[in-house]
VEXNUKE-598162 format. One record per residue (C-alpha): residue in three letters; y, z, x. Coordinates in steps of 0.1 Angstrom, whole numbers, padded with zeros to 4 digits, always signed. Layout:
AlaYZX
...
This chain:
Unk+0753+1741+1811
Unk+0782+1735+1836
Unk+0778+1765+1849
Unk+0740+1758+1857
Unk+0747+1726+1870
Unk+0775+1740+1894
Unk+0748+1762+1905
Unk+0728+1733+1914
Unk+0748+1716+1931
Unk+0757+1745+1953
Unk+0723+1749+1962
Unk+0715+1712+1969
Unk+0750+1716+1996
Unk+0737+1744+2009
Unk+0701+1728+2017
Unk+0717+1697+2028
Unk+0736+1718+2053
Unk+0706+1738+2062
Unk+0690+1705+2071
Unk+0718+1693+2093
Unk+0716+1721+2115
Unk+0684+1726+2119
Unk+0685+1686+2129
Unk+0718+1696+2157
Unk+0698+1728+2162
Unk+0695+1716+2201
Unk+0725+1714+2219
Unk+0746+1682+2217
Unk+0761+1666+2251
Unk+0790+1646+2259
Unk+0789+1636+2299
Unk+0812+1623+2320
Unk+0817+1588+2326
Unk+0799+1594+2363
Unk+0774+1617+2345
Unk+0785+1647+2368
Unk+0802+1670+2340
Unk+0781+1678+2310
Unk+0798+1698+2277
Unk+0769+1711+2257
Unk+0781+1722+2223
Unk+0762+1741+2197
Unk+0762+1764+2164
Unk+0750+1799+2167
Unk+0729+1818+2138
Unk+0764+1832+2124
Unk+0782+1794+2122
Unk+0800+1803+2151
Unk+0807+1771+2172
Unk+0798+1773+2212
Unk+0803+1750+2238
Unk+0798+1754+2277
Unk+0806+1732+2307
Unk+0784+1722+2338
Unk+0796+1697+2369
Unk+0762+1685+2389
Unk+0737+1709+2371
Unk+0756+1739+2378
Unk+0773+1761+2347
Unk+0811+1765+2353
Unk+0820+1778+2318
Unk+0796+1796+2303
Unk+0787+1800+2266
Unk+0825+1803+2253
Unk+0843+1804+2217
Unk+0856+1775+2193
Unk+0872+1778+2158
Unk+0903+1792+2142
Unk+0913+1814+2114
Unk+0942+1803+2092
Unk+0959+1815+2061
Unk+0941+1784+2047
Unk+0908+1793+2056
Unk+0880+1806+2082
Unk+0871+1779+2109
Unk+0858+1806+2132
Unk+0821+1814+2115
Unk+0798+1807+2087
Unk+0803+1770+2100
Unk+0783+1739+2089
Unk+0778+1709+2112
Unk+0782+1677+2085
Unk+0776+1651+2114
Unk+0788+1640+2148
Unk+0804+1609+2159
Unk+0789+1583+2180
Unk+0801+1588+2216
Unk+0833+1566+2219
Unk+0845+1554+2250
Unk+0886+1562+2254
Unk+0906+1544+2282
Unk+0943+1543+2294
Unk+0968+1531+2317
Unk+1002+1539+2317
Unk+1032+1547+2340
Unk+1051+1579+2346
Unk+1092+1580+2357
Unk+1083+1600+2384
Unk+1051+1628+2389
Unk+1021+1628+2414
Unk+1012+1595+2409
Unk+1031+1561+2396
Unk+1006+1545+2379
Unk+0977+1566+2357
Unk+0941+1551+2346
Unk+0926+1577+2324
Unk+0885+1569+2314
Unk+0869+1595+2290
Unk+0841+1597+2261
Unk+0845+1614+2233
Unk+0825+1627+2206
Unk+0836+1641+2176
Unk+0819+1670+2152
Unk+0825+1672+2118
Unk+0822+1707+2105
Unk+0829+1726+2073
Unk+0835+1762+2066
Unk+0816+1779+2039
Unk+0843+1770+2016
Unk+0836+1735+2025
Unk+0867+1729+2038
Unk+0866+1700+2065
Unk+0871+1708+2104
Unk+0867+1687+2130
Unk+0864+1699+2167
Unk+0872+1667+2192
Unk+0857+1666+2225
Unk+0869+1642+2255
Unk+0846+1645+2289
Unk+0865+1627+2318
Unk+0852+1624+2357
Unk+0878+1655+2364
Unk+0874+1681+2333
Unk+0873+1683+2296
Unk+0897+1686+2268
Unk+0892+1694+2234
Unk+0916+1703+2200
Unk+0911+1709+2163
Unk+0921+1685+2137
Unk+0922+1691+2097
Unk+0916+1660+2083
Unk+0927+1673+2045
Unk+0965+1662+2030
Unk+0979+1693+2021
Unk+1017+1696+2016
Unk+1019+1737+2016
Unk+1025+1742+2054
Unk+0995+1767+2067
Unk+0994+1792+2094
Unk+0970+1798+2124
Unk+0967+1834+2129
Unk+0943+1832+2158
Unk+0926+1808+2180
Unk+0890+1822+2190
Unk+0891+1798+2218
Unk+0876+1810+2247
Unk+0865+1803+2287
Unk+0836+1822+2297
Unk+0833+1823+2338
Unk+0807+1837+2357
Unk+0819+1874+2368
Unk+0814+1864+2406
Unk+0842+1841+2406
Unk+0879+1848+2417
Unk+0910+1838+2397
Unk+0948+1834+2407
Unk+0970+1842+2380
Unk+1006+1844+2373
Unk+1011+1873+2347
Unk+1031+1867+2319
Unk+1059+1896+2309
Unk+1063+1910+2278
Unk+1090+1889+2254
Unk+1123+1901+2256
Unk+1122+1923+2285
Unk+1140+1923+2317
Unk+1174+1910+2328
Unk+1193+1909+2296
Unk+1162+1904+2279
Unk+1155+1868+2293
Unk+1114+1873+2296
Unk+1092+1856+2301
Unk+1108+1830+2320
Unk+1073+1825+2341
Unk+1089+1837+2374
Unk+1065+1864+2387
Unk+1039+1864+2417
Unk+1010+1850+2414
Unk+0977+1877+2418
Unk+0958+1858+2444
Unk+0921+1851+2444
Unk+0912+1885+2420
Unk+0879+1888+2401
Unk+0878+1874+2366
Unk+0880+1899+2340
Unk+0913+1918+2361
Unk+0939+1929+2337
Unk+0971+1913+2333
Unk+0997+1940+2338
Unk+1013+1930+2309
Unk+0999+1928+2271
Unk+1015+1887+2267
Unk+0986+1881+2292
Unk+0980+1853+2321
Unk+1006+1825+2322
Unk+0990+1786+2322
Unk+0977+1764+2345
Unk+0954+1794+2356
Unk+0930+1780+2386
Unk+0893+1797+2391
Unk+0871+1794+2414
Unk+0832+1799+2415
Unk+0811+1790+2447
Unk+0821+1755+2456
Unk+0844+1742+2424
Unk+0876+1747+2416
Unk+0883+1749+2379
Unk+0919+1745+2359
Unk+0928+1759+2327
Unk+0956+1744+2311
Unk+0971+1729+2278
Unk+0993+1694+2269
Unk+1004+1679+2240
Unk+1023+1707+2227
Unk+1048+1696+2200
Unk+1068+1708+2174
Unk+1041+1724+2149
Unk+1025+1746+2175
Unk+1035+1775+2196
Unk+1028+1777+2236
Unk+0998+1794+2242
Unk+0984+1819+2276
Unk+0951+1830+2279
Unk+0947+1871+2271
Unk+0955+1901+2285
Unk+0912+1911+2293
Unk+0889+1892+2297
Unk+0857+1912+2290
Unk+0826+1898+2312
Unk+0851+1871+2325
Unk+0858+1858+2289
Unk+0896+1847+2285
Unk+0909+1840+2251
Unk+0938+1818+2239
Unk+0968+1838+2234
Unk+0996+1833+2210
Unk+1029+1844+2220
Unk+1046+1876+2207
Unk+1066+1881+2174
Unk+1101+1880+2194
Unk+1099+1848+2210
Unk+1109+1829+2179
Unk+1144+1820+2172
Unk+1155+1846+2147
Unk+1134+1845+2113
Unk+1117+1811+2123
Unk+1078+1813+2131
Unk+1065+1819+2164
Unk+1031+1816+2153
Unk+1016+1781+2146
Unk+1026+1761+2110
Unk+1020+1728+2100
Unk+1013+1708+2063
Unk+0974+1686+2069
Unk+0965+1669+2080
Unk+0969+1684+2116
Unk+0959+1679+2150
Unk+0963+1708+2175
Unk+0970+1705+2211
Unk+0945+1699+2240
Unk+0925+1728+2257
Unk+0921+1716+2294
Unk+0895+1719+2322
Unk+0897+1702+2345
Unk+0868+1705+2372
Unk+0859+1693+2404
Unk+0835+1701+2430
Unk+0862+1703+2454
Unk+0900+1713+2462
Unk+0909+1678+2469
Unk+0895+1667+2434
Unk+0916+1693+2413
Unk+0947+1685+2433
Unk+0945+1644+2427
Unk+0937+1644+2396
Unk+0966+1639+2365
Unk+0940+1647+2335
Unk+0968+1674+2320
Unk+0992+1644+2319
Unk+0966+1617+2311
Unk+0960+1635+2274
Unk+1000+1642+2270
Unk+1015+1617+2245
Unk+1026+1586+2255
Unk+1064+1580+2257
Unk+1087+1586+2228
Unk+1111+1562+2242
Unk+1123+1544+2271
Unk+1149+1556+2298
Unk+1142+1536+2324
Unk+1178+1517+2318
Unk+1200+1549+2322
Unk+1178+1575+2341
Unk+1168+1575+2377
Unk+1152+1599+2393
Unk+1168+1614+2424
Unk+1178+1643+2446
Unk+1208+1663+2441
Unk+1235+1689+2458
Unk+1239+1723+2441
Unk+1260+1747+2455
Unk+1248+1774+2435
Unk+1217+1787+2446
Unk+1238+1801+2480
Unk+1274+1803+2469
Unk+1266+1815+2434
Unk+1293+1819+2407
Unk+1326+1820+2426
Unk+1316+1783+2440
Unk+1319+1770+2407
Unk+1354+1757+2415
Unk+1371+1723+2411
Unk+1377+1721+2452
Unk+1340+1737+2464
Unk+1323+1711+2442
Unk+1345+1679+2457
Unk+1327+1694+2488
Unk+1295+1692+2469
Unk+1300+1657+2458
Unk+1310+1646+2486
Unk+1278+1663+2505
Unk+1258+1640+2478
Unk+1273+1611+2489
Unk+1270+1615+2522
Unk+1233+1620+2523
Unk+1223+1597+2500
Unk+1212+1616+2471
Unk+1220+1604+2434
Unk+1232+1635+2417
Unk+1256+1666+2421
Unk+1247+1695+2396
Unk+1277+1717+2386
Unk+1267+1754+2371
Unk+1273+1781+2352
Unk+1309+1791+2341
Unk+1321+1753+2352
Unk+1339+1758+2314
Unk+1359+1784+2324
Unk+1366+1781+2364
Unk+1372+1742+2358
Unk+1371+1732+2325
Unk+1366+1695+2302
Unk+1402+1680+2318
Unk+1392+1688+2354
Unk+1357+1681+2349
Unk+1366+1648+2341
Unk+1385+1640+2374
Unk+1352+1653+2393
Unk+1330+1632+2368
Unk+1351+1603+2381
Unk+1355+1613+2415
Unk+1317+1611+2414
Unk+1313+1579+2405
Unk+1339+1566+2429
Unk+1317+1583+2451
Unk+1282+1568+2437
Unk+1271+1601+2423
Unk+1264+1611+2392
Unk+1267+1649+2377
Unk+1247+1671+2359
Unk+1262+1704+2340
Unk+1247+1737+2331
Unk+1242+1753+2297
Unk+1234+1789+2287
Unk+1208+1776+2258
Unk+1207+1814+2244
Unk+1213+1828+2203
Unk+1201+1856+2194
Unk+1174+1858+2217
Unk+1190+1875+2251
Unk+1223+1892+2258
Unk+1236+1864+2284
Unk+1270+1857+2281
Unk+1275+1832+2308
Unk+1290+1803+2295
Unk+1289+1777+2282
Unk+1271+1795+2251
Unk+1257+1784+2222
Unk+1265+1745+2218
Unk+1231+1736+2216
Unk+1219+1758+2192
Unk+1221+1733+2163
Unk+1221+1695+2158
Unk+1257+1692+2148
Unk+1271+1711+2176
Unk+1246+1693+2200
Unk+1257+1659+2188
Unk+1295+1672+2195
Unk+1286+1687+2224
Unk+1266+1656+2238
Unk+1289+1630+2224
Unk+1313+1646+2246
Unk+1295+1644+2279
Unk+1282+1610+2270
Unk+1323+1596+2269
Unk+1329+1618+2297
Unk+1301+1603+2321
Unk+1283+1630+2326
Unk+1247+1622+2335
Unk+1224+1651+2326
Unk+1220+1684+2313
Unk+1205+1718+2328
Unk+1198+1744+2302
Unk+1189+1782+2306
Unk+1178+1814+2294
Unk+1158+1802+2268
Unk+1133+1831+2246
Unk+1096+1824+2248
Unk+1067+1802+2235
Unk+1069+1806+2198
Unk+1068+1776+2181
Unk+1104+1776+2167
Unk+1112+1781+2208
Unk+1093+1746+2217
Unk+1109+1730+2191
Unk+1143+1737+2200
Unk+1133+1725+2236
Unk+1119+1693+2216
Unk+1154+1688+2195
Unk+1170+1692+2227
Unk+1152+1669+2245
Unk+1152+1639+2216
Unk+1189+1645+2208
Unk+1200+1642+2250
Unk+1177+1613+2250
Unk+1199+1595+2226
Unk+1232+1602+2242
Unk+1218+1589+2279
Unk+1218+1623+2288
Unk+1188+1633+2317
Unk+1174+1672+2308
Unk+1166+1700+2334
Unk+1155+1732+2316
Unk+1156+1766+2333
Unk+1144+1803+2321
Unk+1119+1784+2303
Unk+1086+1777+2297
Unk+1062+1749+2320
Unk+1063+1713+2307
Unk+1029+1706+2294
Unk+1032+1669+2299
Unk+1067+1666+2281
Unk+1080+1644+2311
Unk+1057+1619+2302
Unk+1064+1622+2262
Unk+1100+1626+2265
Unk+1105+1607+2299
Unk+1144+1621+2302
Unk+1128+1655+2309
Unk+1132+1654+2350
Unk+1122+1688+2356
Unk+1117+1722+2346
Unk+1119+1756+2363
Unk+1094+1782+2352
Unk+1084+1793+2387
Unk+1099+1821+2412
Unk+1118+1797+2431
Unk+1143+1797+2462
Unk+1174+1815+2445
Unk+1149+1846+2445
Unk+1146+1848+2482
Unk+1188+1846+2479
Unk+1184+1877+2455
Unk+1171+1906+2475
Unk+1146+1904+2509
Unk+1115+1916+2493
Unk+1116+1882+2479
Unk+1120+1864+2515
Unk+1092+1881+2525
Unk+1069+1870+2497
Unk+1079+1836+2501
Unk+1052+1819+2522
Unk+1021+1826+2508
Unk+1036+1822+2477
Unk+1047+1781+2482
Unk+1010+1776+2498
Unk+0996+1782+2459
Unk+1020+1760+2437
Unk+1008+1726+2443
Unk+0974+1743+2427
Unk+0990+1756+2402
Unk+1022+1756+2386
Unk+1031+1722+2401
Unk+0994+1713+2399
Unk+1003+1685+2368
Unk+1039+1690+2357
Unk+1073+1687+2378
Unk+1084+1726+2393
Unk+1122+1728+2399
Unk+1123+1751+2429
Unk+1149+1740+2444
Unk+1135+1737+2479
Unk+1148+1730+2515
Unk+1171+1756+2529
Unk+1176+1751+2570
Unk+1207+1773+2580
Unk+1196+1805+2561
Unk+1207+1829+2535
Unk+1234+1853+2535
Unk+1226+1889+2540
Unk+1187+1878+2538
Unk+1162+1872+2571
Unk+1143+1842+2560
Unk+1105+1844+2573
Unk+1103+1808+2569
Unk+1107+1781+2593
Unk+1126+1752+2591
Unk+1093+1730+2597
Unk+1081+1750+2566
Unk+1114+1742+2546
Unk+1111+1706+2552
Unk+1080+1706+2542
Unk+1089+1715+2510
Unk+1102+1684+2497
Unk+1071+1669+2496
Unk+1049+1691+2488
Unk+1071+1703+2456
Unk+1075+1673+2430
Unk+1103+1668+2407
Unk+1120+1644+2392
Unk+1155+1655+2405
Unk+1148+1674+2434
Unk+1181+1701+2438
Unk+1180+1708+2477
Unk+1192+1745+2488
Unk+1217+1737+2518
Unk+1250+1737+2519
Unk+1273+1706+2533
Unk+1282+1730+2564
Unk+1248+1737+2570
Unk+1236+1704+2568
Unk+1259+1689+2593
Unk+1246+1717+2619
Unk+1210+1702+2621
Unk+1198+1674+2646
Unk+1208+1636+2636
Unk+1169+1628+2629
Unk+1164+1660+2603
Unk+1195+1639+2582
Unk+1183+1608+2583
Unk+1152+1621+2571
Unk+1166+1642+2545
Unk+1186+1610+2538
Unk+1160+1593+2536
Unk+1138+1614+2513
Unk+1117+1593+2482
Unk+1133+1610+2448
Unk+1094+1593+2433
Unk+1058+1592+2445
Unk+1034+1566+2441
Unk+1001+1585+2447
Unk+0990+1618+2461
Unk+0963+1625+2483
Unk+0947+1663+2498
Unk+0940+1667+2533
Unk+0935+1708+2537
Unk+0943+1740+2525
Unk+0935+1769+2506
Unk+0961+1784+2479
Unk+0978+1814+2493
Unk+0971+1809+2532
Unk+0984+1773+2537
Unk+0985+1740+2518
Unk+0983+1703+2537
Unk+0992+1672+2511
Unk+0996+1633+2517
Unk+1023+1615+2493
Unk+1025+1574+2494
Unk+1058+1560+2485
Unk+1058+1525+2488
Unk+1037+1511+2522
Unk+1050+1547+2540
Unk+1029+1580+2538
Unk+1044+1616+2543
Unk+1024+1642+2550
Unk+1032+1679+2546
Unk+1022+1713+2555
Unk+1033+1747+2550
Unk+1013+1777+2570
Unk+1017+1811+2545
Unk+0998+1834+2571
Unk+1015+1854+2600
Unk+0991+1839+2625
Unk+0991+1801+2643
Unk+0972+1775+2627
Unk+0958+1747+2644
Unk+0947+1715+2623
Unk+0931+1681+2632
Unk+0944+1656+2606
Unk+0915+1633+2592
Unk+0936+1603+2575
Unk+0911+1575+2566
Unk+0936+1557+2542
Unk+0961+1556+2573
Unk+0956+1521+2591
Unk+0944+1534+2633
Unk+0971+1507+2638
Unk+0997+1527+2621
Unk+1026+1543+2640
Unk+1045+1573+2629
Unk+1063+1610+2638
Unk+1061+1641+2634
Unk+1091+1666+2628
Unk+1076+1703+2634
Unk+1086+1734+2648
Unk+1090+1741+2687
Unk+1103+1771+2703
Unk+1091+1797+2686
Unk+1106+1782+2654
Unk+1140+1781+2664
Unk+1139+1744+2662
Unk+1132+1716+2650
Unk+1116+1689+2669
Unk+1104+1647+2665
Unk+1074+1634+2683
Unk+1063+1597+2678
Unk+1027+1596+2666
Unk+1002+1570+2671
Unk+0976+1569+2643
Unk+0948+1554+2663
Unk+0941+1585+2681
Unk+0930+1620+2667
Unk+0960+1639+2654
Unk+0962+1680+2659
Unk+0991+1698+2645
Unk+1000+1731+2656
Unk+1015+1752+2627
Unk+1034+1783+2635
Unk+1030+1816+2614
Unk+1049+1808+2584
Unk+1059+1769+2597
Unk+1055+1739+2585
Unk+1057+1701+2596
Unk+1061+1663+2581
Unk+1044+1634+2591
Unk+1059+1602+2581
Unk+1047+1561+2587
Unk+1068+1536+2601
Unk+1069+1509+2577
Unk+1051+1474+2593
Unk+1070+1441+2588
């Protein structure tokens, strides 16, 4: 009789489920607040779930993948669609430390569907439709104290095989220089048909940009914590499909997972796409930080963002010396800038007792200092020290305790060993345990931030770029340089802040630099971070004209809004930043050929007055030319050159 009436009760699920899908049979919507983007999602005959993405009638994404398969169950077919949520209307306004913008409104709706597997086991797929993209994430509502494992996201992005793509490939795990991949530091493959093969299996590194006839597309992920891995999309891309991609089995720290784990109920991290009909629209808006957590905690008391000396990134190893970084400090003070960073080996060719007199010299001096740490276990072969006193709580809590009594105002930590989730969790750790000894973080050899500066507000910056100690490394990396700036503010430093360590006038040793020096001071605004290391040296500095100082003296360490005025990633890249009542704008030419430009400002008052600092002479210096903002402004940029506008405040 139970047996019957089991039966029954089967059947009557089975027909109630029949007769919710065949009443979501059409495709659901969720628009945009300004009714311009449209996500249309919708079950297929198998259970799978679908979604795909217009902006003003026009398909950007086409039919692409939801779901997941777990060792808890199958969320990827044979699914049920129990109900959907009315649409809910999300706001918020909050206010970043330092990033593109100071203050963020986000405005979104939301709909949620309630699904079930054909093991009824509840899934829920959120959707949030903003005026600049879409987001969405999984959530498993049940309580379930047995942690489970997602073995594979079936998440997909589906674009129309005529579009182009530009794509940093991600290396293999545990490859390369003592086995420090992927450390996100390779070229980017410019404007390449979707669907090209990434030459190596971990796939295409995130924020990947698209884009199909006139709109620029995003893809991207935030609110990664500490029960999920960082993802990539694949390897192929069959008919312009790309996949969510897990990271490999070695980027894990020893025996802990590097796959996804988590006890219910769970909620994933967001899938973003952000869209817009337009360059300018991508490049304004903050929708991958908008959807990041909110702070943790506050830092605002203690930290400050800032620009720093580094001696470093020219005078490598051997300038890690008590007497070189005096110099360095002092080079700080003179020019303004908050911090001094101290690197590798400082253990060993200064040490604690001698770090302390610099620590105090510093401070005498109105800088503060920032030491380097070789993050690595088992993951690499580094050796450069200091090694291993971050690895756990108790020796980060010495090790931190220590800086903390010392003075010592931040942290930059390298070689770290991919994106499996026992990896972001050790950047996590790191960044909540710093936090609580006043203790500012920089990491390096690492992954992209994903919003963390916004949910862990004493994360300043991250590296995870091929940045200006390349170009120091051999010439081939000179030469690559210029078309290779002109793409980051679409990309990598598209939402999150890129250390890469910008601004290098007097030149390289043993390298010809193809850049100009208009080009290099462009750099530090175009590039956002919240402690911006600058690559010159004291004695270099002191060579350049009085009016380049000041300005470099003068340089905001945070922005208050960002604007686009022209450009195209991998040929040249024009961008407006608003500190305050001043405006700086910024250019960087990639191409071996003179660009002219004729600046349209509209949010520049005609009665403004300003200059210009640009190239002259063939690029062989630097020049200043008072502007006047009421007539039509043309700028001249040399091949590879650069310039900076900036306002004169009105009193």
């Amino acid at each position: 009789m139970v047996d019957i009436l089991f039966k029954k009760w089967l059947l009557l699920l089975g027909s109630i489920s029949i007769f919710l899908n065949n009443l979501y049979s059409e495709n659901i919507k969720i628009l945009s607040p300004d009714q311009r983007i449209t996500v249309e999602f919708f079950l297929s005959s198998s259970g799978e779930a679908l979604y795909l993405v217009s902006h003003s009638g026009t398909i950007v994404i086409k039919q692409s993948k939801l779901g997941v398969s777990t060792s808890f169950g199958d969320f990827s077919t044979h699914l049920n669609l129990d109900s959907v949520s009315k649409e809910i209307w999300v706001t918020d306004k909050y206010t970043l430390l330092h990033g593109k913008r100071l203050n963020n409104t986000y405005v979104a709706n939301r709909k949620i569907f309630y699904l079930k597997n054909k093991d009824y086991q509840p899934f829920e797929i959120i959707f949030q439709v903003s005026n600049d993209g879409v987001a969405f994430r999984y959530y498993f509502p049940e309580k379930q104290d047995k942690r489970i494992r997602i073995y594979k996201e079936f998440t997909s992005f589906r674009f129309d095989t005529s579009a182009k793509a530009f794509l940093q490939p991600c290396p293999d795990a545990r490859t390369g220089w003592c086995y420090t991949q992927p450390s996100y530091e390779e070229y980017y493959q410019i404007n390449i048909p979707v669907g090209t093969v990434s030459p190596f299996q971990a796939g295409w590194v995130m924020p990947a940009l698209f884009n199909f006839g006139k709109y620029w597309i995003s893809i991207t992920e935030t609110a990664v914590d500490t029960n999920y891995c960082g993802s990539r999309l694949s390897q192929f891309a069959p008919d312009g499909e790309y996949s969510i991609q897990f990271p490999q089995p070695q980027e894990s720290r020893g025996s802990e997972p590097y796959l996804p784990e988590s006890t219910l109920p769970w909620l994933t991290p967001w899938r973003v796409i952000a869209i817009a009909d337009n360059l300018g629209g991508l490049v304004e808006s903050n929708i991958a930080i908008d959807l990041a957590k909110p702070a943790q905690y506050d830092v605002s008391s203690w930290l400050e963002p800032g620009i720093a000396s580094w001696s470093w990134v020219i005078l490598k190893d051997e300038a890690t010396v008590f007497e070189t970084q005096k110099q360095y400090i002092d080079f700080a003070a003179k020019m303004n800038w908050k911090y001094c960073l101290i690197d590798a080996l400082w253990d060993t060719q200064i040490g604690y007792d001698k770090m302390q007199e610099l620590v105090d010299y510093a401070k005498s001096k109105n800088v503060k200092i920032l030491l380097w740490y070789n993050s690595a276990g088992d993951w690499n072969t580094t050796t450069i020290s200091p090694r291993d006193k971050l690895l756990t709580r108790e020796s980060r809590y010495a090790e931190f305790q220590k800086l903390k009594d010392m003075g010592v105002a931040g942290i930059k930590v390298d070689f770290f060993g991919g994106d499996g989730q026992s990896m972001m969790k050790y950047y996590i750790d790191i960044l909540k345990d710093a936090a609580k000894y006043n203790l500012a973080v920089n990491f390096h050899g690492a992954t992209y931030p994903r919003g963390w500066h916004r949910t862990y507000p004493n994360l300043v910056t991250m590296e995870a770029i091929r940045g200006e100690e390349y170009v120091t490394f051999a010439q081939y990396f000179a030469d690559n340089q210029p078309w290779h700036c002109t793409i980051l503010p679409f990309t990598r430093n598209l939402f999150d802040p890129m250390d890469f360590t910008p601004v290098n006038f007097s030149g390289i040793p043993n390298i010809q630099r193809r850049t100009t020096n208009g080009f290099e001071i462009a750099l530090s605004v175009l590039f956002t971070s919240g402690i911006q290391h600058i690559a010159e040296t004291p004695e270099g500095m002191e060579k350049q004209a009085d009016f380049v100082k000041e300005y470099m003296r003068t340089l905001p360490s945070t922005w208050d809004e960002v604007k686009f005025i022209d450009g195209f990633p991998g040929k040249y890249v024009i961008l407006a930043r608003k500190k305050g009542n001043v405006w700086f704008i910024a250019g960087i030419n990639g191409e071996n050929s003179v660009r002219d430009i004729e600046l349209k400002l509209p949010f520049i008052a005609r009665k403004t007055k300003g200059f210009l600092i640009t190239d002259a002479d063939e690029g062989k210096i630097l020049v200043k030319q008072n502007i006047d903002f009421s007539k039509s402004l043309k700028v001249k940029m040399l091949p590879f050159g650069g310039f900076v506008i900036k306002t004169i405040e009105s009193h």
